[in-house]
C-alpha positions in Angstrom: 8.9 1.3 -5.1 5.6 -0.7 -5.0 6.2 -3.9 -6.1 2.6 -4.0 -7.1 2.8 -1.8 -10.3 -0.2 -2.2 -12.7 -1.3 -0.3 -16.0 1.7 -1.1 -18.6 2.3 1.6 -20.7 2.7 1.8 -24.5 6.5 1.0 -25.7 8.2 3.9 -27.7 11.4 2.2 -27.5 11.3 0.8 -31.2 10.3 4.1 -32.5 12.7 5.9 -30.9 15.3 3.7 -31.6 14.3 4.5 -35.4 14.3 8.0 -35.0 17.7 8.4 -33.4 19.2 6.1 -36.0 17.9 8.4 -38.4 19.7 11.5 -36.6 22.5 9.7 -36.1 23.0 9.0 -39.8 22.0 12.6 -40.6 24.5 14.0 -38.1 27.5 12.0 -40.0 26.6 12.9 -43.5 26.5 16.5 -42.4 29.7 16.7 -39.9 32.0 15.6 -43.0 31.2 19.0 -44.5 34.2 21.7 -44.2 33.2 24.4 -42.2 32.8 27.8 -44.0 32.0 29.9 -41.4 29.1 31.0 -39.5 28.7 29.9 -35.9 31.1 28.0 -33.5 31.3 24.1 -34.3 28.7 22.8 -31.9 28.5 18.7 -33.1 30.1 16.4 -31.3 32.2 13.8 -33.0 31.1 11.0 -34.9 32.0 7.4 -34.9 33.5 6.4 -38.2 34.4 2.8 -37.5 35.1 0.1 -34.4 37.5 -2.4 -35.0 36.4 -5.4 -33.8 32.7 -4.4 -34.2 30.3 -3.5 -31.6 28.3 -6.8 -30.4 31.0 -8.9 -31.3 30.8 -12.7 -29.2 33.0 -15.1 -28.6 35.3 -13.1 -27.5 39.2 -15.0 -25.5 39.0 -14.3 -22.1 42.9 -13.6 -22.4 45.2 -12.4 -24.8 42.2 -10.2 -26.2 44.0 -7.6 -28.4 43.2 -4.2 -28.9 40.4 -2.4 -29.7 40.5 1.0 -32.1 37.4 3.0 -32.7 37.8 5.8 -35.1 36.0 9.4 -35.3 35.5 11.5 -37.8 37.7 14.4 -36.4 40.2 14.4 -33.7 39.5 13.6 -30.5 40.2 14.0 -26.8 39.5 12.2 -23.9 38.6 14.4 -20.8 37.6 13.2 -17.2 38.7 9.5 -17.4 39.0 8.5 -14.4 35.4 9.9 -13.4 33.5 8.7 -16.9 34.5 5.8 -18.2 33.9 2.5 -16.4 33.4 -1.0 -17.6 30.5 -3.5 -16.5 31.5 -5.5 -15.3 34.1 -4.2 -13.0 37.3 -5.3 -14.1 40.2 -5.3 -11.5 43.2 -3.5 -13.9 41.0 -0.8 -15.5 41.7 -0.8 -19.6 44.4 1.9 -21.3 42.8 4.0 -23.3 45.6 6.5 -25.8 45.1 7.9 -28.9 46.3 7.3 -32.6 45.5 9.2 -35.1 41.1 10.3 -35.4 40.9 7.5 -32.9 41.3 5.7 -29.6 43.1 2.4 -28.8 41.6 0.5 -25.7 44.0 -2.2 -24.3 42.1 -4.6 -22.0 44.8 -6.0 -19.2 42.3 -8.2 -17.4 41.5 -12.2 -17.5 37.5 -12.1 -18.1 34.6 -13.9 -17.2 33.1 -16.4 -19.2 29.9 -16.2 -20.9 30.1 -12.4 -19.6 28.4 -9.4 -21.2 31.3 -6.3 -21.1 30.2 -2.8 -21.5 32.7 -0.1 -22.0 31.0 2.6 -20.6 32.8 6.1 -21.4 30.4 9.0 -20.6 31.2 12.3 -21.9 34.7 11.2 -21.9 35.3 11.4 -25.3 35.2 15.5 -27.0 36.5 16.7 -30.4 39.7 18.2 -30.4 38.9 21.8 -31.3 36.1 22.7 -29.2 35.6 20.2 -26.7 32.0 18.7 -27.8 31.4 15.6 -25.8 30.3 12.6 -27.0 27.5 11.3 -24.6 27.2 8.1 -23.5 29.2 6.2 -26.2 29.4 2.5 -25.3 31.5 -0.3 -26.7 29.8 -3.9 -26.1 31.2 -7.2 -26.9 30.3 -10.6 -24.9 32.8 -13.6 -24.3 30.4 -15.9 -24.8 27.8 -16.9 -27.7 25.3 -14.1 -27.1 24.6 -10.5 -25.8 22.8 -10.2 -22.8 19.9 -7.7 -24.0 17.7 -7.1 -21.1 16.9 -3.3 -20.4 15.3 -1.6 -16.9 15.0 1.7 -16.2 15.1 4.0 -12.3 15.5 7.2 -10.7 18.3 8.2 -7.7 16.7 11.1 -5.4 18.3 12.3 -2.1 16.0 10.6 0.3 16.1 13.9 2.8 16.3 16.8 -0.4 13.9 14.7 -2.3 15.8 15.5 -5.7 17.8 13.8 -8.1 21.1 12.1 -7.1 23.7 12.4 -10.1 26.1 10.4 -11.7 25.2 7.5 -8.8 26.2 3.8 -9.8 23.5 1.2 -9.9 24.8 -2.1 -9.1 23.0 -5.2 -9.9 23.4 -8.8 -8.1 22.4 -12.2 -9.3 19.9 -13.2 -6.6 21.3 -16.8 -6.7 24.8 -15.4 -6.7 25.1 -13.4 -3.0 24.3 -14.6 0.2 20.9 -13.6 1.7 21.1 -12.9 5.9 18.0 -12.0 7.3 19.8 -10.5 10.0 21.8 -8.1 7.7 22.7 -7.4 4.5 26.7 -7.5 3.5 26.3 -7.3 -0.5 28.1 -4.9 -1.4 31.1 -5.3 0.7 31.7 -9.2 -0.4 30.4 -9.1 -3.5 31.0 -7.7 -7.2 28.3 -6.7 -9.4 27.8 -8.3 -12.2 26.0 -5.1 -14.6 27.2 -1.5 -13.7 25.1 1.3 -15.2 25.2 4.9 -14.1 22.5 7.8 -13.6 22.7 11.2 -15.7 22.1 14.3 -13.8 18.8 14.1 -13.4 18.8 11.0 -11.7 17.9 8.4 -14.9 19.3 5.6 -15.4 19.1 3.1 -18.1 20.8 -0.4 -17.1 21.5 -2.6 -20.7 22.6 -6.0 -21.3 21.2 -7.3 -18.1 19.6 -11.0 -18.3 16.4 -12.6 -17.4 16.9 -13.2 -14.4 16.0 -11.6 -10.4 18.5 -9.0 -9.7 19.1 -7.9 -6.3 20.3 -3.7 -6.9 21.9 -1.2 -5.0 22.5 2.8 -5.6 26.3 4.2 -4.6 27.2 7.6 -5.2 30.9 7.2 -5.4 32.4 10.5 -4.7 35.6 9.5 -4.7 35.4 7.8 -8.3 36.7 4.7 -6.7 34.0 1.8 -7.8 33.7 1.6 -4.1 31.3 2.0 -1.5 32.6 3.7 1.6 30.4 4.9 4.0 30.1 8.2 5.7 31.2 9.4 2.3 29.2 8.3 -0.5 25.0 8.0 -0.2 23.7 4.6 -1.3 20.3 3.5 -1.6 18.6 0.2 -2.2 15.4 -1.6 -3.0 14.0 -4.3 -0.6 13.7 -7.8 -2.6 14.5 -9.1 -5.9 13.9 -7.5 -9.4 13.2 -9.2 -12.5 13.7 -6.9 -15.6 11.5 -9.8 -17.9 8.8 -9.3 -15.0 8.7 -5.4 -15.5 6.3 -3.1 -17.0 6.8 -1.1 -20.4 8.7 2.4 -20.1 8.9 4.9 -23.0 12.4 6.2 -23.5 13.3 9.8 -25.2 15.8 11.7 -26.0 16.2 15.0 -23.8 17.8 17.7 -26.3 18.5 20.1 -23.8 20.3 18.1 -21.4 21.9 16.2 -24.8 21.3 12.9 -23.0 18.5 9.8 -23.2 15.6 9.8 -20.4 13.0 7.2 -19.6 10.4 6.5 -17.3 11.5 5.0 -14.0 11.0 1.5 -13.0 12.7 1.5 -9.8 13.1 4.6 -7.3 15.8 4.4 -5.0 15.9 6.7 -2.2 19.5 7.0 -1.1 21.1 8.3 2.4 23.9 8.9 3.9 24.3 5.7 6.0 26.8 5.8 8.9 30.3 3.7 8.7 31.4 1.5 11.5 34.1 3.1 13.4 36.0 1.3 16.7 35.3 3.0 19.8 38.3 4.3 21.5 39.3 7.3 23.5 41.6 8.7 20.6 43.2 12.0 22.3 42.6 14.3 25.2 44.0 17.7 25.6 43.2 20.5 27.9 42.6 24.2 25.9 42.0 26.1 28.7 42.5 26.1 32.6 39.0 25.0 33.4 38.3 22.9 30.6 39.8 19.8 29.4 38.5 18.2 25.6 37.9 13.9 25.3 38.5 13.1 21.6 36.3 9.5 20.7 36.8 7.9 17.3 32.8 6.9 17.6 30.0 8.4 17.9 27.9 8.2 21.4 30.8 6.9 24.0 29.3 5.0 27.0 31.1 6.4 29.8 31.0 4.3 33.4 33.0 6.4 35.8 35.2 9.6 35.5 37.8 10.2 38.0 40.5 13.7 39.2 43.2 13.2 41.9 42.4 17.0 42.9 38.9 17.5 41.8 36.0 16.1 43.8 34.0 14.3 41.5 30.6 17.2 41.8 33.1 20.0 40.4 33.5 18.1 37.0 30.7 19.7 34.5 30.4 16.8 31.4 29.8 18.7 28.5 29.0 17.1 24.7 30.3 19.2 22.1 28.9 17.4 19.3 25.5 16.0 17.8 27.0 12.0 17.8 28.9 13.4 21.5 31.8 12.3 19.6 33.9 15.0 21.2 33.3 15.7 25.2 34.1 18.7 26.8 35.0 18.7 30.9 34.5 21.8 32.7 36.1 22.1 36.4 34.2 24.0 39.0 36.8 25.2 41.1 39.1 28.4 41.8 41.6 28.8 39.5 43.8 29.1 42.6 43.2 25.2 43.0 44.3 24.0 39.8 47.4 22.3 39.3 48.9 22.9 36.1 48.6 19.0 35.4 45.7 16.9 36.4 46.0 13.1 36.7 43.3 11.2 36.7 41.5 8.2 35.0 38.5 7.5 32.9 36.6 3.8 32.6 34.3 3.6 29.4 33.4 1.2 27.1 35.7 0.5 23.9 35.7 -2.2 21.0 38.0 -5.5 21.5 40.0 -7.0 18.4 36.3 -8.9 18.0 34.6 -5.6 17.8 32.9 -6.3 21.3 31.8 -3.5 23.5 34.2 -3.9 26.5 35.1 -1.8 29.9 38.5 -0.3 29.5 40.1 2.4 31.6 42.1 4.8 30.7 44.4 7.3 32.7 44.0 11.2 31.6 47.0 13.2 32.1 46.0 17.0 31.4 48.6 19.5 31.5 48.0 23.4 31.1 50.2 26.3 30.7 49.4 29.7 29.7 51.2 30.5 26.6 51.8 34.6 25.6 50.8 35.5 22.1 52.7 37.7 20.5 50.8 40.5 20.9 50.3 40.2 24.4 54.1 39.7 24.9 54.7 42.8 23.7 52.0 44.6 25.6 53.5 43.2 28.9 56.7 44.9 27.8 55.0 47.9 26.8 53.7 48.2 30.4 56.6 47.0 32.3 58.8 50.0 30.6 56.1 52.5 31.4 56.4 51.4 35.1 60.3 51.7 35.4 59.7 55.3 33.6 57.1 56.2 36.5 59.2 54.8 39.2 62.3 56.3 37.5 60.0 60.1 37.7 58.9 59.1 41.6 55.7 59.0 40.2 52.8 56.6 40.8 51.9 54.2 38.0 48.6 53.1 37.2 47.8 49.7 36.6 45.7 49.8 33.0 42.1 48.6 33.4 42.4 44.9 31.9 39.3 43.7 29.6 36.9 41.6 31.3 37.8 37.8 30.2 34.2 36.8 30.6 32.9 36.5 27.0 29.0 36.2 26.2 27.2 36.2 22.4 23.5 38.2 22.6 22.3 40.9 20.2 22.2 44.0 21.8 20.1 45.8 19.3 17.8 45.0 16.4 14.3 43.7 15.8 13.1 40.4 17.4 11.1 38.1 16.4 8.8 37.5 19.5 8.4 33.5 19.1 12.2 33.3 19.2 12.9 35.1 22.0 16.0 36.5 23.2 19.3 33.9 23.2 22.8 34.0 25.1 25.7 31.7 24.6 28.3 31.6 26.9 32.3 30.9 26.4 32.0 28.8 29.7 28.8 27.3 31.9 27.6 29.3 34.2 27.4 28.5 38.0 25.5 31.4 39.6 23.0 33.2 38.3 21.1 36.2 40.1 18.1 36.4 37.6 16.2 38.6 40.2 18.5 41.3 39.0 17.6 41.6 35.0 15.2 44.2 34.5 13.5 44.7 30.8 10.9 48.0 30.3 8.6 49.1 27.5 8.3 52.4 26.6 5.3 53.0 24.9 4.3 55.6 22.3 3.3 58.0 24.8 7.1 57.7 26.5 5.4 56.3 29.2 7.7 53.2 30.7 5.9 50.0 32.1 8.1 47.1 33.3 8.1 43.8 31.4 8.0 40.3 33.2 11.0 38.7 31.8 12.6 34.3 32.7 15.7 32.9 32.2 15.5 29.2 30.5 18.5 27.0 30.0 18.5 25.3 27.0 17.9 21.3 27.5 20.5 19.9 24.5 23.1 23.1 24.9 24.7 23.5 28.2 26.1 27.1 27.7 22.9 28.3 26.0 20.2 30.3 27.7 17.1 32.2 26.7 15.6 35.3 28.1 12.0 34.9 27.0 9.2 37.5 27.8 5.5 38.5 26.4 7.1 40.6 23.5 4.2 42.5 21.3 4.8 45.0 18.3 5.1 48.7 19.0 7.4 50.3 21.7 10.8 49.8 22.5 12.4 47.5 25.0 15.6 48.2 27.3 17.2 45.1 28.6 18.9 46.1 32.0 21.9 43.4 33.2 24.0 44.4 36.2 27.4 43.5 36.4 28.0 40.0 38.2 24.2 38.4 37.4 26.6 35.8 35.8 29.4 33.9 36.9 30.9 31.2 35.3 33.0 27.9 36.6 36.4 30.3 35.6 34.9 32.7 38.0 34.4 35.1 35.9 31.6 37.8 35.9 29.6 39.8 33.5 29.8 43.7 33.2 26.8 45.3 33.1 24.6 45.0 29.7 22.0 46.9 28.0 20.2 45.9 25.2 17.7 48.0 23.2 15.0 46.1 20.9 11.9 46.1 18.9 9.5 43.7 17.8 8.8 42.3 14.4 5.6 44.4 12.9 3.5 41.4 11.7 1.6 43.5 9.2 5.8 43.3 7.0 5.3 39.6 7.1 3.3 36.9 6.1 1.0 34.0 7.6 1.4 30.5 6.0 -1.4 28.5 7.2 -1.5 24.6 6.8 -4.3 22.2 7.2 -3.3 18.9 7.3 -5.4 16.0 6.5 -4.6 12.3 7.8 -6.7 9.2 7.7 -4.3 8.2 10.9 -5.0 10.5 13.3 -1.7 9.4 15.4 0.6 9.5 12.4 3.5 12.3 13.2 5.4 14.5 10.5 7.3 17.7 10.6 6.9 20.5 8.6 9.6 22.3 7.4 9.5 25.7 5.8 11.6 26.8 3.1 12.5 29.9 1.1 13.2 30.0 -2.7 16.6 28.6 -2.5 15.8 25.5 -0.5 17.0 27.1 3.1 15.0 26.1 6.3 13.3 29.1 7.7 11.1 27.7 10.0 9.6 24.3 11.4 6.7 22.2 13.0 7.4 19.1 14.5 4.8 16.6 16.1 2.5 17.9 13.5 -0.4 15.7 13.6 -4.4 16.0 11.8 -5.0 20.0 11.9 -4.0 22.9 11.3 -0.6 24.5 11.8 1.0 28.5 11.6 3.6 30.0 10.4 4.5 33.0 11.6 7.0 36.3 10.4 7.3 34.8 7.1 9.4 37.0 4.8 8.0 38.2 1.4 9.2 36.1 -0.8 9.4 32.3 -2.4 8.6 29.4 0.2 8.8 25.4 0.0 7.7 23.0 2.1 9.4 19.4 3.4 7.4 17.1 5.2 9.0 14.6 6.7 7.0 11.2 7.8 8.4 11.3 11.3 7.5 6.9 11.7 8.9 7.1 15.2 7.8 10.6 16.6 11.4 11.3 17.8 10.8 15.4 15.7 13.4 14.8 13.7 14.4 12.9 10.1 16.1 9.7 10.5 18.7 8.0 8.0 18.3 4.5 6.6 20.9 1.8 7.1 22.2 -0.7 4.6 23.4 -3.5 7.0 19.9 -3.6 8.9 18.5 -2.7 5.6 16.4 0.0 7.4 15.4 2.4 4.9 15.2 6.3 5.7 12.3 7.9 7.1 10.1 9.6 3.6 10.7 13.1 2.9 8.3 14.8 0.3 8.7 18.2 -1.4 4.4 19.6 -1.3 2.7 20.4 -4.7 -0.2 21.6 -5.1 -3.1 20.0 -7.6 -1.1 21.4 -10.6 2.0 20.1 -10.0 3.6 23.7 -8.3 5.8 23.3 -5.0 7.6 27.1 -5.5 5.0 29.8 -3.9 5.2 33.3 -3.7 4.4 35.2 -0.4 4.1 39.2 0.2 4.4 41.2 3.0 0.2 41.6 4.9 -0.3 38.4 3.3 -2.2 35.0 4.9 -1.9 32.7 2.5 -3.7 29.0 3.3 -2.3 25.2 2.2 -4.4 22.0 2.7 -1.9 19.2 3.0 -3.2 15.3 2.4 -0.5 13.5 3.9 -2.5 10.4 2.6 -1.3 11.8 -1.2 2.0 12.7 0.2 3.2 9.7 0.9 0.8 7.4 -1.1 2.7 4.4 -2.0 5.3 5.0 -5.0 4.1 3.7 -8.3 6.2 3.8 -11.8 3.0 5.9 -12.7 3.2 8.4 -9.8 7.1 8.8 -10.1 6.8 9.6 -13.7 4.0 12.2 -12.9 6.0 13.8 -10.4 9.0 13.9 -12.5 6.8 15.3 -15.4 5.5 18.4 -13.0 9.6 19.5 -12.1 10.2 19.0 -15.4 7.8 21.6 -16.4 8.4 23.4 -13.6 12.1 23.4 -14.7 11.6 24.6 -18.5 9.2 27.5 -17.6 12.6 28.7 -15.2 14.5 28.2 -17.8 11.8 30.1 -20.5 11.7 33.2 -17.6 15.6 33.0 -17.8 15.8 32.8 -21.9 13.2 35.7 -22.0 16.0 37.7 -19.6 18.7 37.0 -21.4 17.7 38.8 -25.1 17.0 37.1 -28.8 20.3 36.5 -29.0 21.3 34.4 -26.7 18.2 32.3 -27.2 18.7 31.8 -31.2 22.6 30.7 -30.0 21.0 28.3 -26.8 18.1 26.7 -29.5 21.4 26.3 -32.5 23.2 24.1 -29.8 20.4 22.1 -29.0 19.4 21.6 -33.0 23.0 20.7 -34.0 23.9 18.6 -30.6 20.4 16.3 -31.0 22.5 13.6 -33.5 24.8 12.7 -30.5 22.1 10.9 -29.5 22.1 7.4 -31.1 25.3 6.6 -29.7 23.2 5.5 -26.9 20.4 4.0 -28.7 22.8 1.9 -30.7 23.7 -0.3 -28.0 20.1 -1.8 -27.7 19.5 -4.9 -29.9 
């Protein structure tokens, strides 16, 4: 977020506060009633005492006790190990059983002096009969003289989806307490925070008890509900330079009485990735799946290979296939007769793998590939099957007929249906091909007349997919086209050969689609993005890359809802790119377009050219606690006219029973307000 936030806004927080308190205290007096009837129980539980009280100071850093807070029903706790959590982290998580309408928390761990704890226990705690949660119910006490009061607000969005991120853990650093490397950034793998707070679902957080002071702060996602950050598995997100929550500007905080949980306006916006986790490179396994193709297994992503070496296979028969984005996973293909191969090949491969110090170093390996062709079950007993019918016929003096045997060479093309002409026709292949007689493919018209006119048609290989091709030709509406293939046009390194193929088609009618045009604006003229279009659901249906100041088509667009992504491609490479924490690099900006009144869901109908002027200055105008908050206001109305449209579906009584939850569960709220002092 821009550091350079201006225009505080007015403070609700006292009133609020006031206001929940007063729910709070109206929610009690009414939950000790006896139910008489009527509608299911729909309040959550109340909290009836805490023994010691909330806020108490000068707490012993050992030998602490116990502490007991008692509800005013029975209660259970549900999802432990994935709500509650204590900030600070402590390194024997407290016991938490239950006695009687209450809980007992036993705290195992030596603590910090002059420390600020926060028991934090989410929706953890639910009355006994129906399972109402309690939302975020917090027990505080300090082991020094005072509680650390500060308060600062943030969102978590997926930097990519651009939505909210929830349930993330915010961590905060003393700036004075953690290194700082210009040349990288090791936080949160040496250090411990020293305040925890967590984001609701959509994507709020409220951090309490911080102190005065700069705060250095991360985002972790924490799938496995391990208070660890382990990349490749959890996003994380963080915000360049130091944060001060004394320093920041007013937010207004409310409580959201659908979601049952307290909201606020962002301070901070962290856009969080999926950063990639160091892995040693090594050659981990090898094995060889088929007769002409043998599989290299690295533990690391892009292996540097210097030399590869065969005892029987000159060096120009070896095809070096990567099977994988990251080319984790190598694929060799031998160009030769299967005649020629042994059933074990020896040889020897030199690339470059991490030493103990985690240096890039040539190592050479020796490959040892062994093949044997292995019956299935099936084919077992057809062997048999055939071998008996032969004995019979030689048995009768008869001749026997060998069975025609299936072709082995296996393709994947359509061989019908309706094409879209800008995608062309495309073939993938079980194994690379090594001749091709292209001269040989025919593909006709035949018009409405049932006259028949022939069709240029080219063969293009695909440059990142070595078994891909594409049989591209000047396809227009109306007509149908015959593909012609002859048998043996193809021939791959097994030495295998097609049979012949026909393929009937027709072309998309553009007048059952749409046209989405774009005009994009840019005060940088040179400044790259990609435009991704997608339908209601969030699906990519089509894209634009290298999309600079203009305009730009889409094309066969089905009826229906469409979105757009546009993705600030900062080094022109046409495709998003990932932060990284250690270089503290952050992601490349991905924006969901809305129009002037806030709308990014549009609909589309078939005959339709519908037009969209894009400021890509707007888009990714710098981010502002103002403009985040306006943003988040528009999918928030966006979001409760859905949800009107679905309550209007649903019938008057299921919307009386929806609006009764939401009246009876608003008390919950102060449990959360009552932290604040």
């Amino acid at each position: 977020m821009n550091r350079t936030m201006t225009g505080h806004k007015m403070t609700f927080l006292r009133l609020a506060v006031c206001l929940l308190f007063v729910s709070a205290f109206l929610s009690r007096c009414a939950s000790m009633m006896t139910p008489t009837g009527g509608p299911r129980d729909s309040l959550p539980p109340v909290i009836v005492t805490m023994v010691p009280d909330n806020f108490t100071t000068n707490r012993p850093t050992t030998n602490h006790g116990k502490i007991y807070i008692e509800f005013d029903e029975f209660v259970q706790i549900k999802d432990q190990q994935k709500e509650f959590f204590t900030s600070p982290q402590m390194k024997k998580k407290p016991t938490i059983t239950m006695r009687g309408r209450g809980i007992v928390i036993q705290l195992r761990d030596t603590l910090r002096p002059n420390t600020t704890y926060a028991l934090n226990f989410g929706s953890a705690i639910r009355d006994n009969n129906e399972g109402n949660p309690l939302y975020s119910m917090r027990y505080v006490f300090s082991t020094g003289p005072e509680i650390d009061s500060m308060v600062m607000s943030g969102y978590t969005a997926d930097s990519y989806k651009a939505d909210s991120v929830s349930k993330s853990f915010i961590w905060f650093y003393p700036a004075d307490s953690v290194k700082d490397v210009a040349e990288y950034d090791s936080t949160v793998f040496n250090y411990q925070p020293a305040v925890i707070a967590r984001a609701e679902n959509n994507g709020i957080f409220i951090a309490q008890n911080l102190k005065p002071i700069p705060y250095r702060i991360y985002a972790v996602e924490d799938k496995n509900d391990n208070q660890m950050y382990d990349p490749g598995t959890d996003q994380v997100g963080f915000i360049d330079g130091v944060w001060n929550p004394a320093e920041m500007p007013d937010f207004a905080m409310w409580y959201d009485s659908i979601r049952q949980y307290v909201s606020a306006e962002p301070q901070l916006y962290f856009r969080m990735f999926m950063d990639k986790a160091f892995k040693r490179q090594v050659l981990s396994e090898s094995q060889r799946p088929k007769q002409h193709q043998a599989l290299l297994y690295f533990s690391a992503a892009h292996p540097e290979i210097r030399s590869l070496r065969f005892d029987s296979i000159p060096a120009n028969r070896v095809i070096v296939d990567p099977q994988t984005v990251g080319k984790d996973t190598i694929a060799l293909w031998f160009n030769v007769p299967s005649s020629s191969l042994p059933d074990t090949i020896k040889g020897e491969i030199v690339y470059l793998k991490h030493d103990t110090l985690n240096r890039l170093q040539p190592d050479t390996a020796k490959l040892k590939l062994f093949w044997r062709l292995i019956e299935t079950k099936e084919q077992e007993r057809e062997r048999e099957k055939l071998e008996r019918e032969r004995k019979k016929a030689e048995a009768a003096g008869e001749e026997f007929e060998e069975p025609e045997v299936e072709n082995p060479f296996v393709f994947n093309m359509p061989t019908s249906g309706d094409l879209n002409p800008e995608n062309h026709l495309t073939v993938d292949f079980d194994y690379p091909l090594v001749a091709i007689d292209s001269a040989r493919i025919l593909l006709t018209r035949q018009l409405e007349d049932n006259s028949i006119e022939d069709v240029p048609v080219e063969l293009v290989h695909d440059t990142a997919m070595l078994r891909r091709w594409y049989i591209r030709a000047s396809w227009v509406p109306g007509g149908q086209y015959t593909l012609t293939i002859p048998d043996s046009v193809f021939r791959d390194v097994a030495g295998y050969a097609n049979d012949s193929i026909v393929g009937k088609y027709t072309v998309y009618d553009p007048e059952k689609f749409a046209t989405v045009k774009v005009h994009v604006s840019s005060r940088n003229p040179e400044s790259k993005y990609i435009i991704q279009l997608l339908d209601g659901n969030g699906s990519l249906k089509q894209e634009r890359r290298d999309v600079m100041a203009g305009d730009v088509q889409f094309n066969y667009v089905p009826a229906g809802e469409i979105q757009f992504r546009v993705i600030e491609d900062r080094n022109g490479n046409g495709k998003w790119d990932s932060g990284n924490l250690v270089a503290r690099l952050q992601p490349e900006r991905a924006e969901m377009y809305a129009n002037a009144e806030g709308e990014s869901t549009f609909a589309t109908k078939t005959n339709w050219e519908i037009e969209f002027t894009m400021d890509m200055d707007r888009l990714f105008a710098p981010v502002t606690m103002q403009s985040l908050s306006r943003l988040l206001d528009e999918r928030e109305t966006q979001r409760l006219r859905r949800e009107a449209e679905k309550r209007t579906k649903e019938g008057p009584k299921q919307r009386q029973d929806n609006q009764q939850n939401m009246n009876s569960s608003f008390g919950s709220a102060g449990s959360m307000f009552s932290n604040f002092r």
